[in-house]
Phi, psi and omega in degrees: 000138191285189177166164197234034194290206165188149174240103171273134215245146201196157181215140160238185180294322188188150188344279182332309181280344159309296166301310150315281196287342163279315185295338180285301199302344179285288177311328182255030196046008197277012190198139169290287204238110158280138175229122170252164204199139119294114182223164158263090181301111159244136204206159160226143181215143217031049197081320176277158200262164197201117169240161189222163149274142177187173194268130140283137167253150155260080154289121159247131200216208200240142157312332189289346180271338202307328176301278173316350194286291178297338180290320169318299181283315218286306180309321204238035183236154175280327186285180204247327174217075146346119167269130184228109174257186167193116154254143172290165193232109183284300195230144165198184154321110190322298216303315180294314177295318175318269165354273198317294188346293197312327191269340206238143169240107182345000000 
């Protein structure tokens, strides 16, 4: 089934702030499913290379939401240029993409 679901992908620093941004995105409908990971981040900044520990969220949301989406983490995120992706979900389980829709308002 085609769709217009999306899984947006965002890393914060630690459990708490993670747990904070899930209960909003959740309160504000901007999300179904949240999935979080303890990863290891290697990145460069100002010239140096630099790894940290940090949560991945795994969002699934909508394209009609992915605006408010991004407005969201960005007012309530700690980094300084967030990483905020958004990949499309091409195909999926009806049952399931019917669900998300249903959970998240554009």
């Amino acid at each position: 089934m085609k769709s217009n679901a999306i899984a947006v992908l965002t890393t914060v620093a630690n459990e708490q702030q993670a747990n904070a941004l899930i209960k909003l995105l959740f309160e504000s409908r901007l999300a179904a499913c949240i999935q979080t990971q303890n990863i290891g981040s290697h990145y460069v900044w100002d010239g140096a290379i630099c790894h940290d520990e940090e949560v991945l969220l795994i969002i699934k949301s909508t394209n009609e939401a992915y605006s408010r989406l991004e407005r969201t983490i960005i007012a309530n995120h700690e980094y300084e240029v967030p990483q905020i992706v958004a990949l499309p979900i091409e195909a999926g389980y009806r049952p399931y993409l019917n669900w998300l829709k249903q959970n998240v308002t554009p």
